[in-house]
N, C-alpha and C positions, 0 to 999 in steps of 0.2 A: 523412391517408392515404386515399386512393380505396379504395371500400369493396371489395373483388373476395368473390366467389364461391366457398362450397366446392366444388372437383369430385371428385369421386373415380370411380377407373376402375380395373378390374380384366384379370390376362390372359386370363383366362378366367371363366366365370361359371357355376358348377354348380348347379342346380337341381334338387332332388332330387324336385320335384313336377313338372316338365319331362313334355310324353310322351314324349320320347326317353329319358330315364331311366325311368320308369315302361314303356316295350314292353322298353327291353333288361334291365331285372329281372325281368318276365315270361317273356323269349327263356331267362334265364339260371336260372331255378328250372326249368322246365317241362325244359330239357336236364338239371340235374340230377336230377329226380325219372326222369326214364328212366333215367338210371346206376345210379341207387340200387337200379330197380327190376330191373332184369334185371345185376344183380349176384349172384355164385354162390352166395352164403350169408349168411346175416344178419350176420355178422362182418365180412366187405363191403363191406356195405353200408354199417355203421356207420362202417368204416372213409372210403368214397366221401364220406358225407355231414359227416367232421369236415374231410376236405382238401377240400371246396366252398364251406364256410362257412367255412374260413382263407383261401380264396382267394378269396373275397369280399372280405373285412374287409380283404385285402391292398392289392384292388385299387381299394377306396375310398378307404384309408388316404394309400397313393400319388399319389392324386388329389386331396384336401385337402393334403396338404403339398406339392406342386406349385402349389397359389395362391398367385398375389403379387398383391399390390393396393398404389396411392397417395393421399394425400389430398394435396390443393394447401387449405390455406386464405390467409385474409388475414394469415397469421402467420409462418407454416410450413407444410415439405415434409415429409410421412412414408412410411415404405415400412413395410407391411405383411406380415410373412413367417408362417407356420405356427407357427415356436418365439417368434417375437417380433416386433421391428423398430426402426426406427432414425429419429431425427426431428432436424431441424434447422431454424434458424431463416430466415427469407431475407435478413433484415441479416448472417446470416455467410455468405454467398456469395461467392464474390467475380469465380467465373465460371463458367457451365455450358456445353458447347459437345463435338461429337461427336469421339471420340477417333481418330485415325490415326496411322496409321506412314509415316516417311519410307523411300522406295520409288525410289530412284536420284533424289533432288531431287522427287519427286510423293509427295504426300500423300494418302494409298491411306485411307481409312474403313473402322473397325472395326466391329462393332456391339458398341460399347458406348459410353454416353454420359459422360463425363467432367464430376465438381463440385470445385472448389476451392475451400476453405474460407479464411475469415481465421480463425479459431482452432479450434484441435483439440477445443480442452477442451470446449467444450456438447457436442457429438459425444459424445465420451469417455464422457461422465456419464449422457447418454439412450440410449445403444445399449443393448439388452438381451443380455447376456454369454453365453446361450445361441445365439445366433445369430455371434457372433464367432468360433469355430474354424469354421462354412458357408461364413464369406466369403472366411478363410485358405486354406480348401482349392479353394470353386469358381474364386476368380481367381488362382490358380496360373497358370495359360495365359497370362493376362493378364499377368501379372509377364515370366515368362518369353519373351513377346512382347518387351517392353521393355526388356530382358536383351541378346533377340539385337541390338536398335539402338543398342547399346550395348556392346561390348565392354570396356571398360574394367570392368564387373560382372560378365561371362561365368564367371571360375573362383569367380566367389565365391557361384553360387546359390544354394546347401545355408545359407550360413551368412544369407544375404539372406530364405529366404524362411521363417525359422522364428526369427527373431531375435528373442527374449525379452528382450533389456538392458532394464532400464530408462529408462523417457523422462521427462523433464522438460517438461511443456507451457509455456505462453507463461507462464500467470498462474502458475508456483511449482510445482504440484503433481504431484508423483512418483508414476507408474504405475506398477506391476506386474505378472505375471503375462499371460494372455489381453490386457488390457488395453494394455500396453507389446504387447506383439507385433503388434496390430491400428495401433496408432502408428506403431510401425518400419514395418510394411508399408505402409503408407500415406503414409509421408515416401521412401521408395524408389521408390514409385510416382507420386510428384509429378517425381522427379527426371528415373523414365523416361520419364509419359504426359503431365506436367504438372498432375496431376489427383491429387484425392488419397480422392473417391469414385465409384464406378462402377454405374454402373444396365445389364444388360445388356436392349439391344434386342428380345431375346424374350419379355422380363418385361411388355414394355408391351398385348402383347396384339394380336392380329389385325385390320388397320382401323387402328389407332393407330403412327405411326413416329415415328423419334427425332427428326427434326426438330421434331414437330409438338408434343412435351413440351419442346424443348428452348426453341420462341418462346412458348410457354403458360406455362413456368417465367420465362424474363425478365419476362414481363407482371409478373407477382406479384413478382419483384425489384425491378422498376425504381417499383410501387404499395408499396412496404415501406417502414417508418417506418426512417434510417438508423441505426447503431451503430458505435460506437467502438473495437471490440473491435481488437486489436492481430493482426498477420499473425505466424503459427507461422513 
């Protein structure tokens, strides 16, 4: 196996030692202490100085869980989310490649980048379960993209894109709960996108585009020791 390189890249990169952060926490106490201070009555004030500092900690909060970060090693792919994240190997690839919609016979580019897996089940077992209802609900759009190229699934969205049956993966073992639903949605989304993970283009960060993960990720596929694992 050719030795490759960990890289890791982020969409954004928050420093909180930064002097742009360091003058706009300066900008932003100094505006607050004049509220506080020419406020009517010390009740107030007290009151000015609790919704400034929730609205601080609001506006921090919003701002760390808005980072998404990846690691590429010589092993595996990982995405790094706020609640969690989700890691795969690159022997179970089996193709990564940018998603589009057929568009009168022309193949129109989404930003989102498309992974199809040879088996479900490593997936299944390294996702972190707190992050599974995020992904349910932000590629909702994306389903329903998929949906409209597709009529033959059009009346059935309601029951498509909240489908908790249980799933059998390749090797035997029977999912349940969050766990079957993230399957189901993901075997629906092969059918529509061909893909059955999704990286959206935003997440990659400013300077960095899909293509440019998407020949960086083959590198490390095509350098990957191979596996036998069986196609879901």
């Amino acid at each position: 196996m050719i030795n490759m390189q960990t890289v890791y890249f982020e969409n954004f990169k928050f420093d909180r030692h930064s002097p742009a952060i360091r003058i706009s926490g300066f900008v932003y106490f100094t505006v607050s202490i004049i509220i506080i201070m020419t406020a009517n009555s010390f009740t107030h004030a007290i009151i000015y100085a609790m919704l400034l500092i929730a609205f601080y900690f609001f506006v921090y909060w919003m701002i760390i869980k808005s980072q998404v970060a990846f690691s590429l090693t010589a092993t595996h792919f990982q995405q790094h989310l706020f609640r969690g994240g989700w890691i795969i190997k690159w022997n179970n690839i089996c193709e990564i490649n940018q998603c589009t919609l057929d568009h009168h016979g022309w193949h129109q580019p989404i930003p989102w980048i498309g992974i199809r897996l040879k088996s479900y089940t490593p997936y299944l077992e390294s996702i972190c379960p707190r992050i599974i209802s995020e992904i349910l609900l932000n590629q909702r759009g994306l389903l329903f993209l998929g949906i409209k190229q597709h009529p033959e699934y059009r009346f059935n969205f309601e029951d498509i894109v909240l489908d908790s049956r249980q799933f059998i993966s390749d090797t035997g073992k029977c999912y349940t709960g969050l766990q079957a639903m993230l399957a189901n949605r993901m075997k629906y989304q092969r059918r529509l996108h061909g893909y059955d993970l999704f990286i959206s283009v935003s997440d990659l960060g400013m300077g960095r585009s899909g293509d440019e993960l998407i020949g960086l990720a083959r590198r490390y596929i095509a350098a990957a020791e191979p596996d036998n694992n069986k196609k879901d």
